[in-house]
C-alpha positions in Angstrom: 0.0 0.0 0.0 3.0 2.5 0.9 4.5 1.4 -2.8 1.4 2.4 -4.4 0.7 5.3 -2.6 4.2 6.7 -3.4 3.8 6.2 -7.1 0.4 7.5 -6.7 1.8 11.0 -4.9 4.6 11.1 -7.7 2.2 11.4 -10.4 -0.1 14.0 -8.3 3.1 16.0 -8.2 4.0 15.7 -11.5 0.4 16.4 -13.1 0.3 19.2 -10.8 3.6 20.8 -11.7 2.1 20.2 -15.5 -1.3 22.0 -14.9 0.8 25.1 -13.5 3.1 25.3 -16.6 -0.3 24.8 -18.7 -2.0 27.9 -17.1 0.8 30.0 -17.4 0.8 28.9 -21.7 -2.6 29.1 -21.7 -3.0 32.7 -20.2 -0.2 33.9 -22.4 -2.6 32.2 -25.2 -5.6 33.9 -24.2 -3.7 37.0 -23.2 -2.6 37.6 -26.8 -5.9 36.7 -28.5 -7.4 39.7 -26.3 -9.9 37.4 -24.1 -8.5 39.1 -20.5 -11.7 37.2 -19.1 -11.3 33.3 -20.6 -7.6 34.5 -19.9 -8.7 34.8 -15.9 -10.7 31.9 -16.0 -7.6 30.0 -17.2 -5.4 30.7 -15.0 -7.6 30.5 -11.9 -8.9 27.1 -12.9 -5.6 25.4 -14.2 -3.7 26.7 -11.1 -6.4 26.0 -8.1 -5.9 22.5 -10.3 -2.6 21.9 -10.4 -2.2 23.7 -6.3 -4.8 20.6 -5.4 -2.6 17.8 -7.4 0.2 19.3 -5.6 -1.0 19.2 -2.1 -2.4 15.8 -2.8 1.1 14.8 -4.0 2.8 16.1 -0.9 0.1 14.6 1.6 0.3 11.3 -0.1 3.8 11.2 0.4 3.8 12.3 4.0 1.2 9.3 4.6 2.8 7.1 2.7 5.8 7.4 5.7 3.6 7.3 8.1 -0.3 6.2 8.0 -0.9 7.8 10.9 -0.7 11.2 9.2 -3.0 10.1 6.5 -6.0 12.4 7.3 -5.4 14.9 5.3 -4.5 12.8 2.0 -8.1 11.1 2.6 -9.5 14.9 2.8 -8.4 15.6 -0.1 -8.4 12.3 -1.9 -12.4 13.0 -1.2 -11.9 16.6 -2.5 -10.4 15.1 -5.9 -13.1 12.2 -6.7 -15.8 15.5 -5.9 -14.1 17.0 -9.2 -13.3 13.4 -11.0 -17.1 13.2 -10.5 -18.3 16.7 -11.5 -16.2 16.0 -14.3 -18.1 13.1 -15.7 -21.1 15.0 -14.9 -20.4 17.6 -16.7 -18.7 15.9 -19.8 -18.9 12.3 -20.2 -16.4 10.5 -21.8 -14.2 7.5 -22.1 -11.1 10.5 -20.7 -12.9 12.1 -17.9 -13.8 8.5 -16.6 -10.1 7.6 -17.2 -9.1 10.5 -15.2 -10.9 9.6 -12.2 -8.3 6.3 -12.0 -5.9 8.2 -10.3 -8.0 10.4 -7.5 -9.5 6.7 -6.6 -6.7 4.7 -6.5 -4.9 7.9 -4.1 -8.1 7.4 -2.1 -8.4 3.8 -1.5 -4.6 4.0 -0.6 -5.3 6.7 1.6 -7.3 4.7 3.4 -5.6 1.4 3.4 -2.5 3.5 5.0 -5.1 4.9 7.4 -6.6 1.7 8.6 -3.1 0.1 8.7 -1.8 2.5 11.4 -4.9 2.5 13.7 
């Protein structure tokens, strides 16, 4: 379970650090094209994206060394399948149910490291 949640944390970090760079392209896109509001949007939404992967990323880890400290990654392995779901809602397709793969598994780990310590 620590193996997997590791792995797991290490692509929220990753993903994160890619939404960040994304938003920052993005705005410059959207900046240039003279849409200052879809720019805003953007940004907002592609960095409160990639903050959330981030933190899961970090929490993951820090549970994933010791399960005792894995109430937070549950929080927001919760606050992650919220979106995965509002996602699918919203759009649904074969990628947005793909997507939710990763906020799941980071939540069942969560709480296998969670169980494990108690």
């Amino acid at each position: 379970m620590k193996t997997a949640m590791k792995i797991v944390s290490v692509l929220q970090l990753i993903c994160g650090a890619l939404m960040l760079v994304l938003g920052i392209v993005t705005s410059g896109m959207f900046a240039a094209a003279s849409a200052e509001s879809l720019a805003t949007l953007s940004v907002v939404l592609f960095v409160l994206a990639g903050l959330a992967d981030i933190l899961c990323g970090v929490f993951g880890l820090r549970a994933a060394g010791d399960g005792a400290k894995a109430t937070p990654a549950i929080v927001l392995g919760v606050i992650a399948l919220i979106g995965g779901v509002l996602n699918i809602v919203m759009a649904p397709s074969v990628h947005t149910v793909a997507a939710c793969v990763i906020p799941v598994v980071y939540f069942v780990c969560a709480l296998g490291l969670k169980k494990n310590a108690q």
